[in-house]
KEDREN-819626 format. One record per atom (N, C-alpha, C, O): residue number from 1; residue in three letters; atom name; x, y, z. Coordinates in Angstrom, 2 decimals, always signed. Layout:
N
<rec><pos>NUM</pos><code>ALA</code><site>CA</site><x>X</x><y>Y</y><z>Z</z></rec>
...
//
This chain:
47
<rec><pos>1</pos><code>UNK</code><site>N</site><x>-43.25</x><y>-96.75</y><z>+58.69</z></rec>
<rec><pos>1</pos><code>UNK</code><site>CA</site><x>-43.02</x><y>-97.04</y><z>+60.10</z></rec>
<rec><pos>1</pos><code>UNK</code><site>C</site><x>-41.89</x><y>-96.17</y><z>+60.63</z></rec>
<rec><pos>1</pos><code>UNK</code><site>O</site><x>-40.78</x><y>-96.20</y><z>+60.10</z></rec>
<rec><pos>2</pos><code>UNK</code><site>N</site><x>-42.22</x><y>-95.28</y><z>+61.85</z></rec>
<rec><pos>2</pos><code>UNK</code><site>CA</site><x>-41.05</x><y>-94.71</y><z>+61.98</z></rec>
<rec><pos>2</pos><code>UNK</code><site>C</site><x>-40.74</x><y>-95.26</y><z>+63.67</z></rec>
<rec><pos>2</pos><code>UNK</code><site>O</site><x>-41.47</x><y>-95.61</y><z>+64.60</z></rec>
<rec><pos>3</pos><code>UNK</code><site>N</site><x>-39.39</x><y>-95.12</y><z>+63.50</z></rec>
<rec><pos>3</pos><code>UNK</code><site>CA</site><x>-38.90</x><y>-95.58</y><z>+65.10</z></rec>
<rec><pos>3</pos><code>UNK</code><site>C</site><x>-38.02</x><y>-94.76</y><z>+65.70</z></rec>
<rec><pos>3</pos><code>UNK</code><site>O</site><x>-36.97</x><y>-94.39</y><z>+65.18</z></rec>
<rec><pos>4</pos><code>UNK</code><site>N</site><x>-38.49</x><y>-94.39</y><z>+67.00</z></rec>
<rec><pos>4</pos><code>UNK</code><site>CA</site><x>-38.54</x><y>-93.99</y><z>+68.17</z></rec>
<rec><pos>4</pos><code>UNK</code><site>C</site><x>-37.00</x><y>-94.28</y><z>+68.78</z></rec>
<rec><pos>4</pos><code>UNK</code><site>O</site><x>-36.54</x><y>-95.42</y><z>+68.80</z></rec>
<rec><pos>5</pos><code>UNK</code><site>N</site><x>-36.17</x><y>-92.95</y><z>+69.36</z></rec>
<rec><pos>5</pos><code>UNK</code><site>CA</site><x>-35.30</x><y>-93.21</y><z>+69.99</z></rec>
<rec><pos>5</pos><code>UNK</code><site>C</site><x>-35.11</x><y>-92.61</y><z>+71.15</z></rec>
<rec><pos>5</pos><code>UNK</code><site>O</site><x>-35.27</x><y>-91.40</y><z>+71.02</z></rec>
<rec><pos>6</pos><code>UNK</code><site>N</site><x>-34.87</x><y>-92.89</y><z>+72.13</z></rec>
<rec><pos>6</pos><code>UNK</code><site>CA</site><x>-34.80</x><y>-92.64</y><z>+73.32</z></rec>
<rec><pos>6</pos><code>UNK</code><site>C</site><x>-33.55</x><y>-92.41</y><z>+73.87</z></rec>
<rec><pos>6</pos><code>UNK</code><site>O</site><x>-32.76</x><y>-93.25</y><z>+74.32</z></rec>
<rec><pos>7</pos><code>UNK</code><site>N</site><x>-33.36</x><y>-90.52</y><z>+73.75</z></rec>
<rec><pos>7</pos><code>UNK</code><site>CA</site><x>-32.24</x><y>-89.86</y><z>+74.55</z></rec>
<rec><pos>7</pos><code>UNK</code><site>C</site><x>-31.36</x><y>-90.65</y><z>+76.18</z></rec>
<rec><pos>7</pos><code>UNK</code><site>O</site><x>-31.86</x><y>-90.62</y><z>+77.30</z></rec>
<rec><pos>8</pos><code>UNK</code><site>N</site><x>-30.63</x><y>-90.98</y><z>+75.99</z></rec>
<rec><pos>8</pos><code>UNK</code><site>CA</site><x>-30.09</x><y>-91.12</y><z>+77.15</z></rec>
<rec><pos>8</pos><code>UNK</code><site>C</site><x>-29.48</x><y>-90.14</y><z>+78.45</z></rec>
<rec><pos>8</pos><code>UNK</code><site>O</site><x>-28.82</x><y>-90.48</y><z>+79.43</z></rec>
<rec><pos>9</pos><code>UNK</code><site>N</site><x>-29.86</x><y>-89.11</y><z>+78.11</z></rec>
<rec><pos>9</pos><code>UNK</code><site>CA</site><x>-29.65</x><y>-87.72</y><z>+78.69</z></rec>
<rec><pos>9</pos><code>UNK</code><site>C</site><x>-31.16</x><y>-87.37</y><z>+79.24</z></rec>
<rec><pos>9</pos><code>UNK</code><site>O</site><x>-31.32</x><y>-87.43</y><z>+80.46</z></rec>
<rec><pos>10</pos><code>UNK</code><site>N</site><x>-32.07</x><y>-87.08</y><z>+78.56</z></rec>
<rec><pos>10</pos><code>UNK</code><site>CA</site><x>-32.54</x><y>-86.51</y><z>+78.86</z></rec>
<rec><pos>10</pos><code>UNK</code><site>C</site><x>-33.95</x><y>-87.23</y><z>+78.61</z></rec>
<rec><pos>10</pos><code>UNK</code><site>O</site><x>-34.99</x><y>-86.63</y><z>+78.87</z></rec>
<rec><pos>11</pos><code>UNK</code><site>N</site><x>-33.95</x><y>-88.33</y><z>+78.17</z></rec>
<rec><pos>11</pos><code>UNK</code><site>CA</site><x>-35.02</x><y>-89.18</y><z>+78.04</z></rec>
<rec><pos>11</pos><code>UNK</code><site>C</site><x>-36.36</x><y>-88.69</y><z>+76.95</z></rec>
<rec><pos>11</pos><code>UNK</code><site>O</site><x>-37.48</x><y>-89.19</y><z>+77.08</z></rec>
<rec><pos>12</pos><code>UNK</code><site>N</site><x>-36.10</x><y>-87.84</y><z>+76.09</z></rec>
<rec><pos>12</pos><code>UNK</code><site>CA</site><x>-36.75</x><y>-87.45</y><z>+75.23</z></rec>
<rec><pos>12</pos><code>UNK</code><site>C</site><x>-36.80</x><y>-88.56</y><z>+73.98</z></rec>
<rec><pos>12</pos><code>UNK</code><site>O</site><x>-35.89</x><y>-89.37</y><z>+73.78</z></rec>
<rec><pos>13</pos><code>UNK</code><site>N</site><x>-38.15</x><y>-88.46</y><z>+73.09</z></rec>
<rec><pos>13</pos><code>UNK</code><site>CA</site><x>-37.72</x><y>-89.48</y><z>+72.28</z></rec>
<rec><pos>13</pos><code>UNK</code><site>C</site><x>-38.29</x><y>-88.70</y><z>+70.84</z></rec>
<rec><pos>13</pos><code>UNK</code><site>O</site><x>-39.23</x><y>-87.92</y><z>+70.68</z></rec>
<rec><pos>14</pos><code>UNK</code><site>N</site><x>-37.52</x><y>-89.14</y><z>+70.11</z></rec>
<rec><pos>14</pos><code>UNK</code><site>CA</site><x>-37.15</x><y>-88.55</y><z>+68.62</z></rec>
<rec><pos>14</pos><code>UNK</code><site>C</site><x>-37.08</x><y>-89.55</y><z>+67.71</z></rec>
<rec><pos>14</pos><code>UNK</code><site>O</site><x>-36.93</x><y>-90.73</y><z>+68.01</z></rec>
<rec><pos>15</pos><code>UNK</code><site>N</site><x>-37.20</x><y>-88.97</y><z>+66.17</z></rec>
<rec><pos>15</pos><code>UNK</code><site>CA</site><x>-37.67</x><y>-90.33</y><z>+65.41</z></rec>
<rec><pos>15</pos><code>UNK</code><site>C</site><x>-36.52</x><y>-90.62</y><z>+65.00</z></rec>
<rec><pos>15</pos><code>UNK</code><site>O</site><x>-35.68</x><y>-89.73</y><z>+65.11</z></rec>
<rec><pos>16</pos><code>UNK</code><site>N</site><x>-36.04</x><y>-92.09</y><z>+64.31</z></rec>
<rec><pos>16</pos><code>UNK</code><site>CA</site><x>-34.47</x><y>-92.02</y><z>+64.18</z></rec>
<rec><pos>16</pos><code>UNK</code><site>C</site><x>-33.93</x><y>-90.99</y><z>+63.16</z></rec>
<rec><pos>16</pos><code>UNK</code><site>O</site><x>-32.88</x><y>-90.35</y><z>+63.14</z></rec>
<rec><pos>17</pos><code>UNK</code><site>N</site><x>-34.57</x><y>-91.02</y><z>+62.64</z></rec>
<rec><pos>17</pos><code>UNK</code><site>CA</site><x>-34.28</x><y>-89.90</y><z>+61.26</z></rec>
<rec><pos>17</pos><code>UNK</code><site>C</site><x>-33.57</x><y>-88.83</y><z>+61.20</z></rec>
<rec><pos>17</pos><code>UNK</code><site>O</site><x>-32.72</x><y>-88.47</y><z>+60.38</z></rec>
<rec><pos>18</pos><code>UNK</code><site>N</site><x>-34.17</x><y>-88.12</y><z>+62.54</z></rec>
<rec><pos>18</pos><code>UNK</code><site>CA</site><x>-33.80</x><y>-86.94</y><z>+63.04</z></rec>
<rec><pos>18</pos><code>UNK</code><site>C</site><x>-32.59</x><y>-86.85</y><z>+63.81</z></rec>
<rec><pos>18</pos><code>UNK</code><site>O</site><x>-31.79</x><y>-85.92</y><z>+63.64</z></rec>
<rec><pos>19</pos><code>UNK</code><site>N</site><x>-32.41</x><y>-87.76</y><z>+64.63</z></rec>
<rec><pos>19</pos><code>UNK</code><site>CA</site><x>-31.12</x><y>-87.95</y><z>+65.48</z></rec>
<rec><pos>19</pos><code>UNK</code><site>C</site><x>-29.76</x><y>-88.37</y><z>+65.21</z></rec>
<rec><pos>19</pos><code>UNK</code><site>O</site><x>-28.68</x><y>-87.96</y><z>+65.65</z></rec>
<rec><pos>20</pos><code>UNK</code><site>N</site><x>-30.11</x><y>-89.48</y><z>+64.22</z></rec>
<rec><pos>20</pos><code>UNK</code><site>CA</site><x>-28.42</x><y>-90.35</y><z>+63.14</z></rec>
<rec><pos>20</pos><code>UNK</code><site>C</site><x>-28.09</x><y>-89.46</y><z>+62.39</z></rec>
<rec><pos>20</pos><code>UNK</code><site>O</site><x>-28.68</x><y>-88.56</y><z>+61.78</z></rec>
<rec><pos>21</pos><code>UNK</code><site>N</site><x>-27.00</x><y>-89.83</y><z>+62.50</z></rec>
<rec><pos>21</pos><code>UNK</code><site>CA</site><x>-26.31</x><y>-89.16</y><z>+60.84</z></rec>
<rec><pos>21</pos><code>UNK</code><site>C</site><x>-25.27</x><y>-90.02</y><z>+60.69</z></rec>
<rec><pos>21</pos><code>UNK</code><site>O</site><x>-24.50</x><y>-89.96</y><z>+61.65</z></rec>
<rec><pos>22</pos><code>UNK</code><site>N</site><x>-24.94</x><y>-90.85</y><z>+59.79</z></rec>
<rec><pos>22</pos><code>UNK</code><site>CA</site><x>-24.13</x><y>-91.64</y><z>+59.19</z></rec>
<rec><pos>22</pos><code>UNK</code><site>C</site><x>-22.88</x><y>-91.03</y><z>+58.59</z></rec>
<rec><pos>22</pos><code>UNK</code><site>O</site><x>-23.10</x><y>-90.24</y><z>+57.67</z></rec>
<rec><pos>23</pos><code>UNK</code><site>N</site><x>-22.13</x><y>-91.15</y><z>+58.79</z></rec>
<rec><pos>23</pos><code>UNK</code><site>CA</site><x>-21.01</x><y>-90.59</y><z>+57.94</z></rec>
<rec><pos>23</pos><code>UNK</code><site>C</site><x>-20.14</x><y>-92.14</y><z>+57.11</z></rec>
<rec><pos>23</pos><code>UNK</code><site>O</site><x>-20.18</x><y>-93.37</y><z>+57.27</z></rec>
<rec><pos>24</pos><code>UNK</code><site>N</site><x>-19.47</x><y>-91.23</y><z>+56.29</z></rec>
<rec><pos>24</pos><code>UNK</code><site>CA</site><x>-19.00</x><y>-91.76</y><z>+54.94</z></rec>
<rec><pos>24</pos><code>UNK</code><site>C</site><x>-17.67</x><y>-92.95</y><z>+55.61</z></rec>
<rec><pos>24</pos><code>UNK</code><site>O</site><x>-17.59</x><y>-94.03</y><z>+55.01</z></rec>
<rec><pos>25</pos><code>UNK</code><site>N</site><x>-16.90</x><y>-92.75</y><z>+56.55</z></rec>
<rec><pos>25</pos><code>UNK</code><site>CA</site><x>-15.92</x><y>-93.73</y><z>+57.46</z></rec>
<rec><pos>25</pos><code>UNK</code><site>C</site><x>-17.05</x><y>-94.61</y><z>+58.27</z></rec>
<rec><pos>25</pos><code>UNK</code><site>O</site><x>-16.55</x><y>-95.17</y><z>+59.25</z></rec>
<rec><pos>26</pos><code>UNK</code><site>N</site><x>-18.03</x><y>-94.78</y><z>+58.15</z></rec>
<rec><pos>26</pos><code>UNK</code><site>CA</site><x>-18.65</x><y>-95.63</y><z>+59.02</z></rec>
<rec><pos>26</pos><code>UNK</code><site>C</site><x>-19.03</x><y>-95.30</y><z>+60.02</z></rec>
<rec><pos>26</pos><code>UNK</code><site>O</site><x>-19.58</x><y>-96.16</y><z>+60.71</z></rec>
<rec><pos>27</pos><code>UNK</code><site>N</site><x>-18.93</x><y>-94.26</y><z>+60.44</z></rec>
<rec><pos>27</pos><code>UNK</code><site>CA</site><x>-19.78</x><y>-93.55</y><z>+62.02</z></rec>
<rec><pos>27</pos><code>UNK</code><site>C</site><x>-20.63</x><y>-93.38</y><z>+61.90</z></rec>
<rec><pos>27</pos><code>UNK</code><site>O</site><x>-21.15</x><y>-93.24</y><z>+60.80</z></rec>
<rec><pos>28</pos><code>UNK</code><site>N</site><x>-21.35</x><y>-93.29</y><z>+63.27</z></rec>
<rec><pos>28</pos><code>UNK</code><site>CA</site><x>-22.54</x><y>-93.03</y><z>+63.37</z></rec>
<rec><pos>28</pos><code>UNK</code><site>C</site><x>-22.49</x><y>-91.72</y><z>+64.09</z></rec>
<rec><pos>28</pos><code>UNK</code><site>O</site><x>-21.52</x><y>-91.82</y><z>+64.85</z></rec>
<rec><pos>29</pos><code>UNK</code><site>N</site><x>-23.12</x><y>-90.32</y><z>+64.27</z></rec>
<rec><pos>29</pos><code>UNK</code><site>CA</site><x>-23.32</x><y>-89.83</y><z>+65.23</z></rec>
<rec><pos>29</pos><code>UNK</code><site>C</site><x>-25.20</x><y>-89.56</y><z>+65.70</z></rec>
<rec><pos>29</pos><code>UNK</code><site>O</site><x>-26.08</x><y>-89.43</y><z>+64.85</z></rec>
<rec><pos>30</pos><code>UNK</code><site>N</site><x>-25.43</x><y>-89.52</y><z>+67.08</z></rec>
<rec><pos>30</pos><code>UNK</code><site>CA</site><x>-25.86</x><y>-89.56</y><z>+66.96</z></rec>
<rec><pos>30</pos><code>UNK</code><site>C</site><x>-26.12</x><y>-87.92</y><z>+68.41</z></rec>
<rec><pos>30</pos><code>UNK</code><site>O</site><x>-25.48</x><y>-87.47</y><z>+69.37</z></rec>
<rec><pos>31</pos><code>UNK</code><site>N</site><x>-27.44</x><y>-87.61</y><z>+67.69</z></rec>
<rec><pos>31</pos><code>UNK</code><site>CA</site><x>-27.79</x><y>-85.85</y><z>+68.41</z></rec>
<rec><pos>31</pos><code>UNK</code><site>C</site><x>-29.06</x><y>-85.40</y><z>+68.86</z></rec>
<rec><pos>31</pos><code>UNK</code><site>O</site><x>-29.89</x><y>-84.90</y><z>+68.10</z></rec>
<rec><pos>32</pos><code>UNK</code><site>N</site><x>-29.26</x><y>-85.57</y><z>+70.11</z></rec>
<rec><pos>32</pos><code>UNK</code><site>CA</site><x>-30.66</x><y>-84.80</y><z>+70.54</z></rec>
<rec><pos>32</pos><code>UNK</code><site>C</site><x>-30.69</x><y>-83.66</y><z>+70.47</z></rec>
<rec><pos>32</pos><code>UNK</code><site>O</site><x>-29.68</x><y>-82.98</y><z>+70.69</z></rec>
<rec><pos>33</pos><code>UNK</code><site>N</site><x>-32.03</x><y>-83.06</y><z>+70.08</z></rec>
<rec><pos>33</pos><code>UNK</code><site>CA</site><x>-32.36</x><y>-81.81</y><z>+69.45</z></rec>
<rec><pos>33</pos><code>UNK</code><site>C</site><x>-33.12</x><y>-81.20</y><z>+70.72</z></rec>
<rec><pos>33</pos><code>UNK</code><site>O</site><x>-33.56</x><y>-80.05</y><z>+70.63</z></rec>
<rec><pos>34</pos><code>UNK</code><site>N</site><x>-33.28</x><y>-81.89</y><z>+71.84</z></rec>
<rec><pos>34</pos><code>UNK</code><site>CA</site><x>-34.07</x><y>-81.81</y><z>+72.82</z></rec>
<rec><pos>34</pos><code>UNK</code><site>C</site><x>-33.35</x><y>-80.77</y><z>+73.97</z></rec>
<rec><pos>34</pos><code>UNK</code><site>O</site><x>-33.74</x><y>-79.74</y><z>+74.52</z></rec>
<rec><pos>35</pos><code>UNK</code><site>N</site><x>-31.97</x><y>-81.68</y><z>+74.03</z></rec>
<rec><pos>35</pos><code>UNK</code><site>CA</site><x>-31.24</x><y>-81.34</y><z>+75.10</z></rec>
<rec><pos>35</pos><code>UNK</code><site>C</site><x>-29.67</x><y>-81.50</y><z>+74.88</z></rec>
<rec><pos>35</pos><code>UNK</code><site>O</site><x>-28.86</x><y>-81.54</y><z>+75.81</z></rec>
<rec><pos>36</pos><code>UNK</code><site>N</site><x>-29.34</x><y>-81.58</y><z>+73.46</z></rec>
<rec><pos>36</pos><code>UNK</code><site>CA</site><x>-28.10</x><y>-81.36</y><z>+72.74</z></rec>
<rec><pos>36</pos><code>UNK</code><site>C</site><x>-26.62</x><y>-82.37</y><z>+72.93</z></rec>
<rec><pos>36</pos><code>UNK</code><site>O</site><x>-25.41</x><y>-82.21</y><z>+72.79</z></rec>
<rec><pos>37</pos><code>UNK</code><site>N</site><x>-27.54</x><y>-83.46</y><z>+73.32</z></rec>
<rec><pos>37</pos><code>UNK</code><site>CA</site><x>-26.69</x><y>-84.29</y><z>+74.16</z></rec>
<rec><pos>37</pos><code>UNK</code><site>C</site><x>-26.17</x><y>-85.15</y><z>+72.73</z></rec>
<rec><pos>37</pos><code>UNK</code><site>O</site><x>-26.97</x><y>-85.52</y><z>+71.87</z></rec>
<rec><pos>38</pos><code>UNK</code><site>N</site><x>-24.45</x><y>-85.41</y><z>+72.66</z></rec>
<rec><pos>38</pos><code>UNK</code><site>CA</site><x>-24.22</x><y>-85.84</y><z>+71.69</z></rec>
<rec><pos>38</pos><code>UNK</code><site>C</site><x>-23.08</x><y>-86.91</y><z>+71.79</z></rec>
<rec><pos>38</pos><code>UNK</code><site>O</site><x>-22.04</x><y>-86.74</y><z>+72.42</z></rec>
<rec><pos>39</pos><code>UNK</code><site>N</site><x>-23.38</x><y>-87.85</y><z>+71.20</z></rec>
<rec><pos>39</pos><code>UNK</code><site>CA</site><x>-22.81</x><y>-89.35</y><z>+71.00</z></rec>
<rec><pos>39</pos><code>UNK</code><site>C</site><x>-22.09</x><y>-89.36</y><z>+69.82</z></rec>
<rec><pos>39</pos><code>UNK</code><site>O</site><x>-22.59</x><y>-88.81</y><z>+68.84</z></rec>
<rec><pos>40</pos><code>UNK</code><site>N</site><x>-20.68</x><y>-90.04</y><z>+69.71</z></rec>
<rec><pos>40</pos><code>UNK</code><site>CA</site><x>-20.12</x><y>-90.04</y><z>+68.10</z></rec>
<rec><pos>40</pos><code>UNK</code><site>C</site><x>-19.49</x><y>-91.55</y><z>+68.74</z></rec>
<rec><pos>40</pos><code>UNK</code><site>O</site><x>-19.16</x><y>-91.94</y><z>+69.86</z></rec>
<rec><pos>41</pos><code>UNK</code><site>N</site><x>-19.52</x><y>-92.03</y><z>+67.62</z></rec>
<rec><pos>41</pos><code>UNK</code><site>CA</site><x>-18.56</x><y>-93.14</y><z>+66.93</z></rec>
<rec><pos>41</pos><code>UNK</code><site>C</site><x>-19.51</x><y>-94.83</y><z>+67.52</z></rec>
<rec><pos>41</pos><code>UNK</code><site>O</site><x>-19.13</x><y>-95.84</y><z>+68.12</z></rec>
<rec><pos>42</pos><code>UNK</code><site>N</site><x>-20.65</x><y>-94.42</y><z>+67.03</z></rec>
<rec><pos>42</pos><code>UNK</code><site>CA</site><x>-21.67</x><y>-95.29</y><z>+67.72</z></rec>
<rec><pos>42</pos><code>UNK</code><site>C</site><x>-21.18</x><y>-96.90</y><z>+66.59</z></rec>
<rec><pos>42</pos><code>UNK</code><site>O</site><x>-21.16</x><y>-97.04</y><z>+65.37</z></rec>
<rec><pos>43</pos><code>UNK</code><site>N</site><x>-20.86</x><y>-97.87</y><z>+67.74</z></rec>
<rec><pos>43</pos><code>UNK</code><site>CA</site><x>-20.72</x><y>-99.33</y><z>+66.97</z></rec>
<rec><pos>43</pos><code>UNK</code><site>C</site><x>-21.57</x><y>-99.54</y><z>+66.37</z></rec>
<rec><pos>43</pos><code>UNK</code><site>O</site><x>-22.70</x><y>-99.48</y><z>+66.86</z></rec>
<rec><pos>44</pos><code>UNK</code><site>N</site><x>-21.29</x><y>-99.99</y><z>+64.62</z></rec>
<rec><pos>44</pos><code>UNK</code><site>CA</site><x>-22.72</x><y>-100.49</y><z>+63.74</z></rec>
<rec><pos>44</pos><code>UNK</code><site>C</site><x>-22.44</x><y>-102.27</y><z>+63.80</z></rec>
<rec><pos>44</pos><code>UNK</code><site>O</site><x>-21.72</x><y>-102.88</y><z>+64.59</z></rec>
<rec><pos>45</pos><code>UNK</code><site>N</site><x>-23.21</x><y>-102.78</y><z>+62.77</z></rec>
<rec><pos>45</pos><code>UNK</code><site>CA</site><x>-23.09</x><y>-103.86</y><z>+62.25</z></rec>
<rec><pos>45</pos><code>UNK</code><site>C</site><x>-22.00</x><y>-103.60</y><z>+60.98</z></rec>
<rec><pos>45</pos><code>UNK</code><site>O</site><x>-20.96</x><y>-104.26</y><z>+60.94</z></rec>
<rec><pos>46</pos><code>UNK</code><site>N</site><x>-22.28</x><y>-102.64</y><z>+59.98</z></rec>
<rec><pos>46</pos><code>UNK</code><site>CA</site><x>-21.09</x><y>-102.29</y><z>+59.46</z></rec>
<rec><pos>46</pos><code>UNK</code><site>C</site><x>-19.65</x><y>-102.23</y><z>+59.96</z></rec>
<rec><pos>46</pos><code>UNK</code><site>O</site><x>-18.73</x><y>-102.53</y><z>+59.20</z></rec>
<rec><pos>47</pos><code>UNK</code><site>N</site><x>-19.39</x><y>-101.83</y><z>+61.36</z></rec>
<rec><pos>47</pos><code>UNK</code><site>CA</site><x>-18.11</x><y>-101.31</y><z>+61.19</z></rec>
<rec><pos>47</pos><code>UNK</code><site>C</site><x>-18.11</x><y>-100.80</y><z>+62.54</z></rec>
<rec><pos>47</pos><code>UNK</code><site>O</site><x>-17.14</x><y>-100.20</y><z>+62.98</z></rec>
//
């Protein structure tokens, strides 16, 4: 099952896979490949 994320920039949607990247302190970042629009320090349930 893959799930679908939806750019807030640019409204493109990408699978999550492609867009997260987790880092080792608990961040999240997260990166459209669409339109380069980029989010860091996304709140988890972790942390």
């Amino acid at each position: 099952m893959t799930i679908a994320v939806t750019c807030p920039e640019c409204q493109q949607q990408e699978s999550l896979e492609n867009v997260l990247t987790a880092q080792s302190n608990q961040n999240v970042i997260y990166t459209c490949p669409h339109c380069g629009y980029n989010e860091r320090n996304i709140e988890t349930s972790k942390g």
